[in-house]
TINUVEX-864970 format. One record per residue (C-alpha): residue in one letter; residue number from 1; x, y, z; chain. Coordinates in Angstrom, 3 decimals. Example, Ala and Ser with C-alpha at 12.3 -4.5 7.8 and 13.67 -1.06 7.14 Angstrom:
<rotis>
ROTI resn resi        u        v        w chain
ROTI    A    1   12.300   -4.500    7.800     A
ROTI    S    2   13.670   -1.060    7.140     A
</rotis>
This chain:
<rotis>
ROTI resn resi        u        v        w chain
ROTI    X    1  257.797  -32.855  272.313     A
ROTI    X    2  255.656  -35.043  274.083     A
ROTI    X    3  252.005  -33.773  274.978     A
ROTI    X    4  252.840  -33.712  279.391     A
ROTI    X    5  256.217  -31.964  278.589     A
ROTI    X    6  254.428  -29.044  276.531     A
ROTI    X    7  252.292  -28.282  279.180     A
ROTI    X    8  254.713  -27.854  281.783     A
ROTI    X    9  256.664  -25.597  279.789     A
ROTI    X   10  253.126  -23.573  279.142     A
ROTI    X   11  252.497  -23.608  282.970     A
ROTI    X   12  255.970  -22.256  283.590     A
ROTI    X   13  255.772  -19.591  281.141     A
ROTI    X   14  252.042  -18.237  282.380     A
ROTI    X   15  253.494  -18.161  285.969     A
ROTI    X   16  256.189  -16.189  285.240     A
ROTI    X   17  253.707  -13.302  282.944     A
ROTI    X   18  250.996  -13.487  285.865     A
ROTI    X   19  250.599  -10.151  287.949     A
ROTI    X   20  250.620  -10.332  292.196     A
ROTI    X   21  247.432   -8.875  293.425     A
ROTI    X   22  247.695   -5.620  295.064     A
ROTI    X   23  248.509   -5.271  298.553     A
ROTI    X   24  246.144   -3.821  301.046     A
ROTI    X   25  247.688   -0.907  302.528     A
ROTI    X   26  244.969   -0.208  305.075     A
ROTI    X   27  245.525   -0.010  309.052     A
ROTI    X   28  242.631   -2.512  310.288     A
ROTI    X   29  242.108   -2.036  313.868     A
ROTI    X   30  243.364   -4.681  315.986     A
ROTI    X   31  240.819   -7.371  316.373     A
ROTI    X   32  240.118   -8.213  320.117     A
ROTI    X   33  240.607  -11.547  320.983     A
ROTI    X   34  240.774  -13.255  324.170     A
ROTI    X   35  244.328  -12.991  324.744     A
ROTI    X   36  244.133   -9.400  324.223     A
ROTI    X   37  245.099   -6.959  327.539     A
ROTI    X   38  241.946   -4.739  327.703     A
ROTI    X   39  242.326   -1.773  330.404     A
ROTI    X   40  239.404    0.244  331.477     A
ROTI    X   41  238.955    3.446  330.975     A
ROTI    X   42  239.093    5.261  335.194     A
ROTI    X   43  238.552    8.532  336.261     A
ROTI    X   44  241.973   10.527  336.827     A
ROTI    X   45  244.056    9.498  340.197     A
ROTI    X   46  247.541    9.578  338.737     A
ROTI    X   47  249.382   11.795  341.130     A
ROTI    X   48  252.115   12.705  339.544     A
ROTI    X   49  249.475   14.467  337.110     A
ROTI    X   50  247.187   15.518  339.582     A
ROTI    X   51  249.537   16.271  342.532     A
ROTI    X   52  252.254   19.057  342.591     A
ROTI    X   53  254.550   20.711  345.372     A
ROTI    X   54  252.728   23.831  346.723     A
ROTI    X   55  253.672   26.948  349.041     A
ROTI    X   56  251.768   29.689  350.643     A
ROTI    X   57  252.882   33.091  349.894     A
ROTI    X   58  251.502   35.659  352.337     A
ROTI    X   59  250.879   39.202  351.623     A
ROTI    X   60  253.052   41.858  352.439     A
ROTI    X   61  251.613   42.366  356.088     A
ROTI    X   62  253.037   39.232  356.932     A
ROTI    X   63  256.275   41.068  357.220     A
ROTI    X   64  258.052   43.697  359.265     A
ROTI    X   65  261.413   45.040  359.619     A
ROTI    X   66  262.703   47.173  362.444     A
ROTI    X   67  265.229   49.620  360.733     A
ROTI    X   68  267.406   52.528  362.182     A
ROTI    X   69  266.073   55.864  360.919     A
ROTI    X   70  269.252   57.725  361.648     A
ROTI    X   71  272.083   56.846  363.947     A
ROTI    X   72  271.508   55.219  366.424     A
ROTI    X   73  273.061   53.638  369.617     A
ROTI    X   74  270.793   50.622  371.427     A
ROTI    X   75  269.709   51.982  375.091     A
ROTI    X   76  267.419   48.547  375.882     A
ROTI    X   77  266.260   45.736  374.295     A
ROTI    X   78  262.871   44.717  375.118     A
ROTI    X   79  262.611   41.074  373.219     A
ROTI    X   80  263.850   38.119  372.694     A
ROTI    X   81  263.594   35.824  369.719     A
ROTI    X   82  261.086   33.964  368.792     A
ROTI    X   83  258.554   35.607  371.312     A
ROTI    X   84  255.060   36.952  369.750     A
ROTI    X   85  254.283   40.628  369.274     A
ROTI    X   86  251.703   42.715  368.471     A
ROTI    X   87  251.779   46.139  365.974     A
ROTI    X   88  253.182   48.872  367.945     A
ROTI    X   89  255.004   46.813  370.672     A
ROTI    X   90  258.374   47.875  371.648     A
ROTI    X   91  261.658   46.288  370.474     A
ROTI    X   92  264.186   48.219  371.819     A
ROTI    X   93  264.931   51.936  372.898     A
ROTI    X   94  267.749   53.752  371.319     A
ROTI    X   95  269.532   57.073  371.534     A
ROTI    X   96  269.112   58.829  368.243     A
ROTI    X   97  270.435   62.773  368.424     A
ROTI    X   98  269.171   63.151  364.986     A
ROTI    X   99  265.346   62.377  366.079     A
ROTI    X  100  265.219   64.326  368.896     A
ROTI    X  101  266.863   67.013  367.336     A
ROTI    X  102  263.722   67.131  364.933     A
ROTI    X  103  261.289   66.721  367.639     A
ROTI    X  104  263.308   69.757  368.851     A
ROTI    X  105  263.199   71.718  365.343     A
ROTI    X  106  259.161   70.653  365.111     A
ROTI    X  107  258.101   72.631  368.597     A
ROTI    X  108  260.020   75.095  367.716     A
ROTI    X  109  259.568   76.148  363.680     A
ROTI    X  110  256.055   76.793  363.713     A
ROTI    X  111  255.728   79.303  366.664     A
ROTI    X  112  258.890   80.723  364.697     A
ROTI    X  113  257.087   80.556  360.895     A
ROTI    X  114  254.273   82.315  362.484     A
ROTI    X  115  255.949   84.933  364.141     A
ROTI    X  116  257.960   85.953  360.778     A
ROTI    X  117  254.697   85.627  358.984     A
ROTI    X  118  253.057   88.452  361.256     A
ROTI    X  119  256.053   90.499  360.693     A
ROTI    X  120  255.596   90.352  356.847     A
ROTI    X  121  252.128   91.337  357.138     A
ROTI    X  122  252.767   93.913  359.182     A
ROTI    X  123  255.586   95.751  357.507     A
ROTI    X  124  253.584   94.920  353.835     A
ROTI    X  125  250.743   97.360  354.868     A
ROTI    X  126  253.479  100.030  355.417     A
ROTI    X  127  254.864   99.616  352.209     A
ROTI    X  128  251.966  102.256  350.975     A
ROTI    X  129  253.330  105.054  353.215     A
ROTI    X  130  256.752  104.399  351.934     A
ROTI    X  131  257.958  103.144  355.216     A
ROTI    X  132  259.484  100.232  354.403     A
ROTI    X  133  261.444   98.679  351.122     A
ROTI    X  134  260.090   95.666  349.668     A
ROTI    X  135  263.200   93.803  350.113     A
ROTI    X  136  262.235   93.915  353.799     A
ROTI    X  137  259.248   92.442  353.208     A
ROTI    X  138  260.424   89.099  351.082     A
ROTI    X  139  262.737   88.806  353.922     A
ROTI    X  140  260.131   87.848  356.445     A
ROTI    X  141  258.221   85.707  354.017     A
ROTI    X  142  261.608   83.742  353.001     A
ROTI    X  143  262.053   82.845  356.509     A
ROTI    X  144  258.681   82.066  357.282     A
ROTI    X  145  259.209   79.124  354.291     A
ROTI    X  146  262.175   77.905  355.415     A
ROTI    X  147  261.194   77.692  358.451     A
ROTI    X  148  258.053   75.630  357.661     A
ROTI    X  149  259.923   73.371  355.477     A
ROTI    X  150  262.114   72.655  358.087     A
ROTI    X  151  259.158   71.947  359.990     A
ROTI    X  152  257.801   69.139  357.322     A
ROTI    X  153  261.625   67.803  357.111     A
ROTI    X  154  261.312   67.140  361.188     A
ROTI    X  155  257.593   65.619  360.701     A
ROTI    X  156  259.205   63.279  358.167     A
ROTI    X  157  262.053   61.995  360.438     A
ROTI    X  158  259.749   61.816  363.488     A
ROTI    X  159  257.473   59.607  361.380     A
ROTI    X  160  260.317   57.160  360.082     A
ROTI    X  161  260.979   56.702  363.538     A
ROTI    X  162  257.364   55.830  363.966     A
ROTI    X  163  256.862   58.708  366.435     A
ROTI    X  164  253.657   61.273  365.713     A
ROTI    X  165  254.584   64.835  365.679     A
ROTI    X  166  252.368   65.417  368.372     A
ROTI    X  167  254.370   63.254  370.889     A
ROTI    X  168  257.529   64.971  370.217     A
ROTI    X  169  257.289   66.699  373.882     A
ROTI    X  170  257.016   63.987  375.235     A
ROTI    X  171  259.748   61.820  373.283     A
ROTI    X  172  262.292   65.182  374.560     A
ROTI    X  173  261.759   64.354  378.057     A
ROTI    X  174  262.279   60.634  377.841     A
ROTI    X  175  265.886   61.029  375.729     A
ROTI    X  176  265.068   57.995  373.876     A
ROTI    X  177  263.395   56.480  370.975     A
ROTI    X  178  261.556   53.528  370.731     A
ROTI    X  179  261.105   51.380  368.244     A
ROTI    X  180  258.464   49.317  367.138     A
ROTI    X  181  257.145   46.524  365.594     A
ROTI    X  182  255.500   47.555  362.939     A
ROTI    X  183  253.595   43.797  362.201     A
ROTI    X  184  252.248   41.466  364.789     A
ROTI    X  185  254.239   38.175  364.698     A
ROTI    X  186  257.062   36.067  365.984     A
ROTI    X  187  260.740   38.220  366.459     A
ROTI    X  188  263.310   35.401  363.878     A
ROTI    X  189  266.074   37.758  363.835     A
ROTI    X  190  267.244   40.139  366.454     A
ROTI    X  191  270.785   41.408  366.114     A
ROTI    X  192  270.262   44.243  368.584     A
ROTI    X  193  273.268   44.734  371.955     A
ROTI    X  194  273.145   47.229  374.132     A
ROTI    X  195  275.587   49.894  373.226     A
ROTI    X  196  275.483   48.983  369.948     A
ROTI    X  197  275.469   51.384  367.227     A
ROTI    X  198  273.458   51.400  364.026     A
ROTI    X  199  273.535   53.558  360.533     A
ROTI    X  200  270.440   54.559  358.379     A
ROTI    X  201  270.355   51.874  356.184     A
ROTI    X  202  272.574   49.229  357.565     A
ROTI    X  203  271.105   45.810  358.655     A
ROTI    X  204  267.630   45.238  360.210     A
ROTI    X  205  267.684   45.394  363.950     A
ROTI    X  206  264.760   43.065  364.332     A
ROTI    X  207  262.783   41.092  361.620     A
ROTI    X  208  259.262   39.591  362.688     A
ROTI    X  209  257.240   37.294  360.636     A
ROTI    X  210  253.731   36.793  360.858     A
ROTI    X  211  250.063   35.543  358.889     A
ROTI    X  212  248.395   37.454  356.273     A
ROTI    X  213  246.448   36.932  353.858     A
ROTI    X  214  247.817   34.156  351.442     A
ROTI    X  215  248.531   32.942  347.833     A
ROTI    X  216  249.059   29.164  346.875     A
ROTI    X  217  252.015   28.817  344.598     A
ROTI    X  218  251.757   25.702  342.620     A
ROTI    X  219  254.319   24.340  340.061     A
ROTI    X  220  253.963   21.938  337.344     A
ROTI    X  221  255.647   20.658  334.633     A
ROTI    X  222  252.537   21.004  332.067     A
ROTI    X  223  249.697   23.062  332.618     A
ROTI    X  224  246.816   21.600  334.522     A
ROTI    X  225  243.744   20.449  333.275     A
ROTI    X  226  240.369   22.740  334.260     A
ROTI    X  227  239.458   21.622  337.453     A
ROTI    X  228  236.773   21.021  339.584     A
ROTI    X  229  238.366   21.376  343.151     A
ROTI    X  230  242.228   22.087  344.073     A
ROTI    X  231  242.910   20.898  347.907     A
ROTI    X  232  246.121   22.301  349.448     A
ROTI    X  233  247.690   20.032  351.921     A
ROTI    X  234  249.708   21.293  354.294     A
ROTI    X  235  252.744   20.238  355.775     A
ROTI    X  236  251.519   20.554  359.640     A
ROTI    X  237  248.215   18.667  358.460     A
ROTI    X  238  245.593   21.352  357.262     A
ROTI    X  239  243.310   20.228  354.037     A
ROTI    X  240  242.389   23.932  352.743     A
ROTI    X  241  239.779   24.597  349.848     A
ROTI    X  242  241.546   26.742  346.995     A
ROTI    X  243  239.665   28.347  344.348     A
ROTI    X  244  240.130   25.794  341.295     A
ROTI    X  245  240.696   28.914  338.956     A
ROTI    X  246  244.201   30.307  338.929     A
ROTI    X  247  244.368   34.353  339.674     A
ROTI    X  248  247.484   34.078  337.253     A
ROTI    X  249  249.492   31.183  335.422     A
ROTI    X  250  252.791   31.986  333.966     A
ROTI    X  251  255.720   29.869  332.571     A
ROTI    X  252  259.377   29.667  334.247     A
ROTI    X  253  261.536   30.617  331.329     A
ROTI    X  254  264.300   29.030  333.284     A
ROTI    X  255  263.119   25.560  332.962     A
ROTI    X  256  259.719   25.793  331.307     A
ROTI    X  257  257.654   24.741  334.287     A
ROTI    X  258  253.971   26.757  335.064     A
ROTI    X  259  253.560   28.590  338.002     A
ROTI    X  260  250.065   29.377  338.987     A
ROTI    X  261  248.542   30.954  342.258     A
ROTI    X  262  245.548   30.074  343.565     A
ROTI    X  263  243.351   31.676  346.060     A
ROTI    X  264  241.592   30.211  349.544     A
ROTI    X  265  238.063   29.557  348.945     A
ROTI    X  266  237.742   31.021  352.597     A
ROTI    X  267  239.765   34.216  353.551     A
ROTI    X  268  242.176   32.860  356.004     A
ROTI    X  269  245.811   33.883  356.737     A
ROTI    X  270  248.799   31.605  356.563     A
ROTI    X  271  252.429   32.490  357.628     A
ROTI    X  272  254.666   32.693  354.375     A
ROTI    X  273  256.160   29.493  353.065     A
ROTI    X  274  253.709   27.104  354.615     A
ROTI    X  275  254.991   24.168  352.541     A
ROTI    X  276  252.427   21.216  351.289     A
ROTI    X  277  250.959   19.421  348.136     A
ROTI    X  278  248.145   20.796  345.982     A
ROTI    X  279  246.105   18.169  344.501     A
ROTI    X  280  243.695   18.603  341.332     A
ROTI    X  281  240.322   17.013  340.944     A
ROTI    X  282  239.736   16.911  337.103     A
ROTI    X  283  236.360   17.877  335.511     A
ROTI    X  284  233.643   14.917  334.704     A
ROTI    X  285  234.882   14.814  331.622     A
ROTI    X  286  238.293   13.505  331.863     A
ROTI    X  287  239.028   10.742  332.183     A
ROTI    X  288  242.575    9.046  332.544     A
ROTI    X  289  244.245    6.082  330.114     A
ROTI    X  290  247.531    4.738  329.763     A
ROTI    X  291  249.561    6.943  327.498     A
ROTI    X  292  250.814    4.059  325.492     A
ROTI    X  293  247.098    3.916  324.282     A
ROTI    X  294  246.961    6.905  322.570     A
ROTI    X  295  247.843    6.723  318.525     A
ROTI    X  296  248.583    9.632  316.611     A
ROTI    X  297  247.215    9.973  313.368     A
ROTI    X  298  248.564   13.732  312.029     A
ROTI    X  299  246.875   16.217  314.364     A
ROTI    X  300  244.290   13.770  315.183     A
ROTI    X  301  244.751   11.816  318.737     A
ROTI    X  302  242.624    8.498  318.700     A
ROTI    X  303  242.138    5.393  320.995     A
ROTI    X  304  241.526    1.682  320.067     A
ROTI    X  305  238.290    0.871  322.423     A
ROTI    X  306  237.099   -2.179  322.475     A
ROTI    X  307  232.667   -2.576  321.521     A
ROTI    X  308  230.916   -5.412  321.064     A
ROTI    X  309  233.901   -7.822  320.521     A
ROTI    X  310  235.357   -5.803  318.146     A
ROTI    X  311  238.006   -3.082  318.555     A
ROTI    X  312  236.886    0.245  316.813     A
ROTI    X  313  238.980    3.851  317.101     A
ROTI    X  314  237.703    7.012  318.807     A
ROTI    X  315  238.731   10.484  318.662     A
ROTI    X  316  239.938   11.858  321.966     A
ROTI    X  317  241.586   15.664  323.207     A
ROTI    X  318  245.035   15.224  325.209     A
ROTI    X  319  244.467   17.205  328.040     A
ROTI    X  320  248.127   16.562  329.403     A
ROTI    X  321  250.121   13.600  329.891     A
ROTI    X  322  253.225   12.428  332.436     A
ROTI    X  323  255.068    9.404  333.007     A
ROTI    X  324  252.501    6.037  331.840     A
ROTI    X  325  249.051    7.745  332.186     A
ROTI    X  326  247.553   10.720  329.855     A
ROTI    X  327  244.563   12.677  330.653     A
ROTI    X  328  241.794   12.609  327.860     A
ROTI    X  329  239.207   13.996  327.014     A
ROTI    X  330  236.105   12.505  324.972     A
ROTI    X  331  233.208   11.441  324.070     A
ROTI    X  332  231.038    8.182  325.579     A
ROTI    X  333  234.507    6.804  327.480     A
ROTI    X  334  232.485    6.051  330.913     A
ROTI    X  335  232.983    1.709  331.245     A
ROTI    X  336  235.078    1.816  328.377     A
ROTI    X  337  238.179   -1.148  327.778     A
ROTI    X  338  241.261    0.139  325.480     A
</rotis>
């Protein structure tokens, strides 16, 4: 074998016996380069994170409902819908046998109660000289009690009629009953006729909304960030300062969503299911980046920032995220480029 031949076959042989070098498994961080799409870092305006569909919820005084208290049959009706009252306006007289029968029953029972009370007394201090039997006696107080709880049973109707027991003269003169409003507002419903009759317990006769004091419902898919201000925009044009703290946050279990309530920074009142937008104005310390920008290494979130030419990664807190953009939270982001 010739000298060049042997040394090819050595060369072949050492090639095939050589190890490969091991592989670098490490993650560099992308390098920048001038073709690389840098965004900067910007302080949250995302509004599908920071804006959500809001309602007022007014408190219970907002409300009133005019209601029969026991049968009765419309006399007059004294409003229309949609005009304005005030607490304590009439809505419409009715006849109401029932009411005036107590206002009857509450003139009456307590001259009665007393009398039978006297009576007791009376024949109690001749129960010594063995004039009377005691029998007589707990006969004149039994009657005295019934005859004051039938008194409290007529208060009670008079009072579900909205009527104080001290107008129940006059209410038997007049033959009617009126009936209030028991909220100021605007009548929305009025299914009062004359002539028409109504049972305890049957449909409202009149409904009137008004403004009380007010909630702001908001309701987001993720729980909001801690923020600095929360504006609610109304629907008829009103910008209103809400406290940015929620009084109460609690999940749908429906569809998962949040519902919080927030309170005007300013007591105000707003008529019940004022519809609008609430929009969030994250702390100065939040700052918003593309969600696509966010790598996930285990529990740790981290960004790829780009510093002095080179690109370098930085730990970060998701504060919540929708659609492209992701609210973060982290140190020395101000003027940053991911």
């Amino acid at each position: 074998m010739s000298g060049a031949r042997f040394g090819a076959v050595l060369l072949a042989l050492s090639s095939c016996t050589a190890e490969p070098p091991p592989a670098d498994t490490a993650e560099p961080p992308p390098a920048a380069t001038a073709a690389s799409r840098w965004v900067e870092v910007r302080k949250p305006g995302d509004v599908s994170i920071l804006e959500s569909p809001a309602i007022a919820r007014a408190s219970a005084g907002a409300f009133g409902e005019v209601t029969p208290p026991a049968t009765v049959r419309i006399a007059r009706v004294h409003v229309q819908v949609g005009q304005t009252v005030s607490a304590g306006d009439p809505i419409v007289d009715a006849y109401a046998p029932e009411v005036l029968d107590a206002a009857a029953s509450y003139l009456s029972t307590a001259s009665r109660a007393r009398a039978h009370e006297q009576r007791g007394d009376q024949l109690e201090a001749l129960l010594g000289e063995g004039l009377v039997r005691r029998a007589q006696v707990f006969e004149q107080r039994a009657k005295a009690a019934e005859l004051r709880a039938q008194r409290l049973r007529a208060i009670a109707i008079l009072r579900s009629a909205g009527i104080e027991p001290k107008d129940a003269s006059g209410l038997l003169e007049r033959g009617v009953v009126t009936l209030v409003a028991p909220v100021g507002g605007v009548v929305t419903e009025l299914s009062a006729r004359v002539g028409r009759s109504y049972q305890p317990g049957a449909e409202a006769i009149a409904r009137i909304v008004g403004e009380a004091a007010a909630r702001v419902e908001v309701r987001t898919a993720k729980p909001w960030p801690t923020a600095s201000s929360v504006v609610f925009r109304t629907s008829d044009g009103r910008e209103i300062a809400l406290d940015p703290t929620p009084v109460a946050t609690v999940i749908v279990p429906s569809d998962g969503t949040m519902r919080s309530w927030f309170e005007p920074e300013e007591a105000l009142t707003l008529p019940d299911g004022l519809v609008g937008t609430a929009r969030l104005s994250a702390g100065a310390d939040v700052w918003e980046v593309p969600a696509t920008s966010i790598r996930q290494q285990g529990d740790v979130s981290e960004l790829v920032r780009q510093r002095e030419g080179r690109a370098m990664a930085v730990r970060v807190e998701v504060v919540t995220a929708a659609g492209a953009s992701a609210l973060v939270r982290g140190e020395g982001l101000d003027g940053e480029r991911l």
